[in-house]
ZAMARGU-4260 file (C-alpha; in steps of 0.2 Angstrom, whole numbers, plus 5000, padded with zeros to 4 digits):
<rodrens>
0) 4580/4482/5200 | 4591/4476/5212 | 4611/4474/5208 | 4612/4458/5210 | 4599/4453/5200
5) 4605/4464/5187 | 4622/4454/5188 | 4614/4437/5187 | 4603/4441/5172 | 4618/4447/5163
10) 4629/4430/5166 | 4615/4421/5159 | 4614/4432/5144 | 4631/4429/5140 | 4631/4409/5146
15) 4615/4407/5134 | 4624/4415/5120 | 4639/4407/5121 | 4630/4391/5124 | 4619/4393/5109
20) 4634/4403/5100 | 4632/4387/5084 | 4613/4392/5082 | 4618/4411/5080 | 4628/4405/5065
25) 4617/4394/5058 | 4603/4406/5059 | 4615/4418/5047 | 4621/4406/5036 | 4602/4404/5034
30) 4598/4419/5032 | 4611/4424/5018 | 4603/4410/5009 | 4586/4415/5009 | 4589/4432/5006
35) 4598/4429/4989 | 4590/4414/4987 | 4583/4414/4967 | 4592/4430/4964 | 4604/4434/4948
40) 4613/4448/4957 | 4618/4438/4974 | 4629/4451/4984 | 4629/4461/4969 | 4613/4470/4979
45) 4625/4475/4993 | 4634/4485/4979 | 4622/4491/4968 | 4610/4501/4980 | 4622/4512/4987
50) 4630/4514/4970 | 4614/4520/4964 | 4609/4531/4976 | 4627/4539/4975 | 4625/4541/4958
55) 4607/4549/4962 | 4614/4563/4976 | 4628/4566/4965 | 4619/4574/4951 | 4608/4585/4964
60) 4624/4589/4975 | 4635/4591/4961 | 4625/4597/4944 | 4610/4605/4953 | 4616/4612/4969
65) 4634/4611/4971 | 4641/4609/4990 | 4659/4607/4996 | 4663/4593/5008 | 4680/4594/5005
70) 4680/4579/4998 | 4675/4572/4980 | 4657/4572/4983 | 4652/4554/4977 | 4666/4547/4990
75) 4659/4556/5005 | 4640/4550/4998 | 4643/4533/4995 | 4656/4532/5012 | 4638/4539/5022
80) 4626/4527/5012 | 4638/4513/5011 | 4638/4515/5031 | 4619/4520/5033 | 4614/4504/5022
85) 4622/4493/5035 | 4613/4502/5050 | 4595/4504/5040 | 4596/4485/5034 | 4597/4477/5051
90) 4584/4487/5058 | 4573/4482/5043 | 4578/4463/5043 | 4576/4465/5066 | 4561/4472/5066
95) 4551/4457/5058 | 4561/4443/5065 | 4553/4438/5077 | 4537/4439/5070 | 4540/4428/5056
100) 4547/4415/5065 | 4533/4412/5077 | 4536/4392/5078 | 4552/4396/5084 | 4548/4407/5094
105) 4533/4396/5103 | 4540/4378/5103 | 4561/4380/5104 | 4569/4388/5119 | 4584/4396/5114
110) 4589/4414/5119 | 4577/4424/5107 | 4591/4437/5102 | 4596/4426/5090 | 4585/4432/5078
115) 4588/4448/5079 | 4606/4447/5084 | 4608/4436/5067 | 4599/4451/5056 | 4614/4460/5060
120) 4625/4451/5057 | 4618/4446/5039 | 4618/4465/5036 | 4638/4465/5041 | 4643/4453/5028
125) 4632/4464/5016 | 4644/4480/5024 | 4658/4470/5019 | 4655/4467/5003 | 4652/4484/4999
130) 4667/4492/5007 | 4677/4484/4990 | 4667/4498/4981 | 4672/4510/4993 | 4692/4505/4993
135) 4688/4505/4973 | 4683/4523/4975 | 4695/4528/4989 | 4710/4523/4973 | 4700/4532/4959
140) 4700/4548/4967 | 4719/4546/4976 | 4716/4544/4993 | 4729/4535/5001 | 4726/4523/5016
145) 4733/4532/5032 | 4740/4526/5050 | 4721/4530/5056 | 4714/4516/5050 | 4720/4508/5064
150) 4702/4515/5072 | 4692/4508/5061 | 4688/4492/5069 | 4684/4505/5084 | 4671/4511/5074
155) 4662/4498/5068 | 4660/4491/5084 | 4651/4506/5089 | 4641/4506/5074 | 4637/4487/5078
160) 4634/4489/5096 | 4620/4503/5093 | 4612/4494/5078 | 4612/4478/5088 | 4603/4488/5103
165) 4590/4497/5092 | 4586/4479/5083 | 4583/4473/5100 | 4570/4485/5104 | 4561/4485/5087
170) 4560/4468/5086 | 4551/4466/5103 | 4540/4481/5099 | 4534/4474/5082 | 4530/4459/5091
175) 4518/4468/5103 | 4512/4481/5089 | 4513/4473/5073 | 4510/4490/5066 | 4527/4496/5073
180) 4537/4489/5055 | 4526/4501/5047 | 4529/4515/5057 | 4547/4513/5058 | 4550/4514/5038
185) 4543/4533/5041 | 4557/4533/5055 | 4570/4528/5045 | 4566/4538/5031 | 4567/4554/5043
190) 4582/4549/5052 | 4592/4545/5036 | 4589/4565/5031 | 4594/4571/5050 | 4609/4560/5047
195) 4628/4567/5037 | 4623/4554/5024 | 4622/4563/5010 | 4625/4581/5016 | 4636/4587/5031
200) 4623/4591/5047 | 4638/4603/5055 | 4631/4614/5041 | 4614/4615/5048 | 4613/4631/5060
205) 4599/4636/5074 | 4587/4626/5083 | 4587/4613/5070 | 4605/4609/5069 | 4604/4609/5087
210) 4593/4594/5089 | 4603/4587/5071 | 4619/4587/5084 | 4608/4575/5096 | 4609/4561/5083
215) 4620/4547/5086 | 4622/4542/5068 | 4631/4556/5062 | 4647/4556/5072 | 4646/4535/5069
220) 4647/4540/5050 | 4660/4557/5053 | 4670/4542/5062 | 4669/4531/5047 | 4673/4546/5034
225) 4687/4551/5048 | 4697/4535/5047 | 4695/4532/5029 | 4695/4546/5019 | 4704/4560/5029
230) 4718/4550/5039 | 4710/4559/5056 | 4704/4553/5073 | 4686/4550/5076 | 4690/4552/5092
235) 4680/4568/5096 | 4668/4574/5108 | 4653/4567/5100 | 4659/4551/5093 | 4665/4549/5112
240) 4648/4551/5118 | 4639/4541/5103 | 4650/4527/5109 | 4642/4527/5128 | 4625/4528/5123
245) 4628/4513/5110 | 4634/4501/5122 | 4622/4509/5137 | 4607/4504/5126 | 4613/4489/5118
250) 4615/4485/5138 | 4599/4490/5143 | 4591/4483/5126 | 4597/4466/5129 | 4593/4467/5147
255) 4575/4472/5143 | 4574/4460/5130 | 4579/4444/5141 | 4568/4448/5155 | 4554/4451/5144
260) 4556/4434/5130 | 4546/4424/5141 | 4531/4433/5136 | 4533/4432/5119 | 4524/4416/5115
265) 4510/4425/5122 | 4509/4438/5108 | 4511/4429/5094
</rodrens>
């Protein structure tokens, strides 16, 4: 690939968005609709799942087999489920969005990111309404909002950048391999246990913690528990590298994506 070739597909990425920036919008507000379209719960769903699971991780962590994360358990659980909802949502919303919006796909043109760029963005909203429960928690147990809060818009955009880089790349691989939606609820399951979700990785030793360290995710969500619950920096080694491989692949991602959309009406 030559440079400038690499520079003019990357104007026209960001001229199509731009250009179709009201479809982008209207694709989420039609997407939050149907989602809890019929639903008595609403947003309510955006609460009640990571609630439940922290509840369920506290009795193991707590009752069964007590560990110390120096910090009330149930805040560092529902901080790292609160944050992994957001990630494991988009990518489940992605990676079926362009499949089920084949007459879209086939008979519109519009810059096909859209769709998946929208999944995300849908899933934000759902982060947002779940960090009320997090600030509810943060004033139960007494922890007080520090001058490092300041970072946290750093590290949602991180988070947003790699989640938005992987959606493009598992929406365009279930659209060649339909199977791939399956194969990627296996993935996820894995990924969420070789993440400091619900248990700190750092705690892991040997050859496993070794390739634990390799994970993105975790110091995306160490960032997040950082910022919010520890009045610290996520400014460390890792979260510094996390942060370049983010917005590499979502560059790459995209990159790959545009060149390759004109295909997709072919595998549909």
């Amino acid at each position: 690939m030559s440079g400038p070739t690499i520079v003019g597909d990357v104007a026209e990425m960001f001229r199509e968005q731009f250009e179709y920036r009201e479809l982008l919008g209207q694709m989420t507000r039609r997407d939050l609709l149907l989602r809890y379209k019929q639903t008595v719960m609403g947003f309510g769903w955006a609460v009640f799942m990571p609630l439940l699971n922290t509840a369920v991780f506290s009795v193991i962590f707590v009752r069964v087999a007590p560990m110390d994360t120096g910090m009330p358990y149930p805040l560092f659980a529902y901080c790292g489920l609160w944050t992994w909802n957001f990630f494991a949502s988009s990518l489940r919303f992605a990676v079926t969005s362009l499949s089920s919006n084949t007459s879209l796909v086939t008979k519109v043109y519009f810059p096909r990111e859209v769709f998946p760029f929208s999944a995300v963005l849908v899933c934000l909203v759902d982060f947002a309404v779940g960090s009320l429960v997090l600030v509810a928690l943060m004033a139960y147990y007494g922890v007080t909002p520090t001058v490092s809060m300041l970072w946290l818009p750093v590290v949602v955009l991180v988070q947003v950048a790699f989640t938005a880089g992987v959606a493009l790349l598992v929406a365009m691989a279930n659209l060649f391999y339909r199977d791939v939606k399956y194969l990627f609820e296996l993935v996820l399951t894995f990924w969420m246990f070789a993440t400091s979700v619900v248990y700190p990785t750092s705690r892991v030793g040997g050859t496993l913690g070794s390739l634990l360290a390799l994970n993105p995710m975790t110091p995306i969500i160490d960032g997040y528990r950082a910022v919010l619950l520890t009045g610290a920096s996520p400014l460390t080694p890792q979260f510094a590298v996390a942060a370049v491989l983010a917005f590499v692949l979502l560059f790459l991602a995209w990159l790959v994506f545009h060149r390759t959309e004109y295909t997709f009406a072919e595998s549909i």
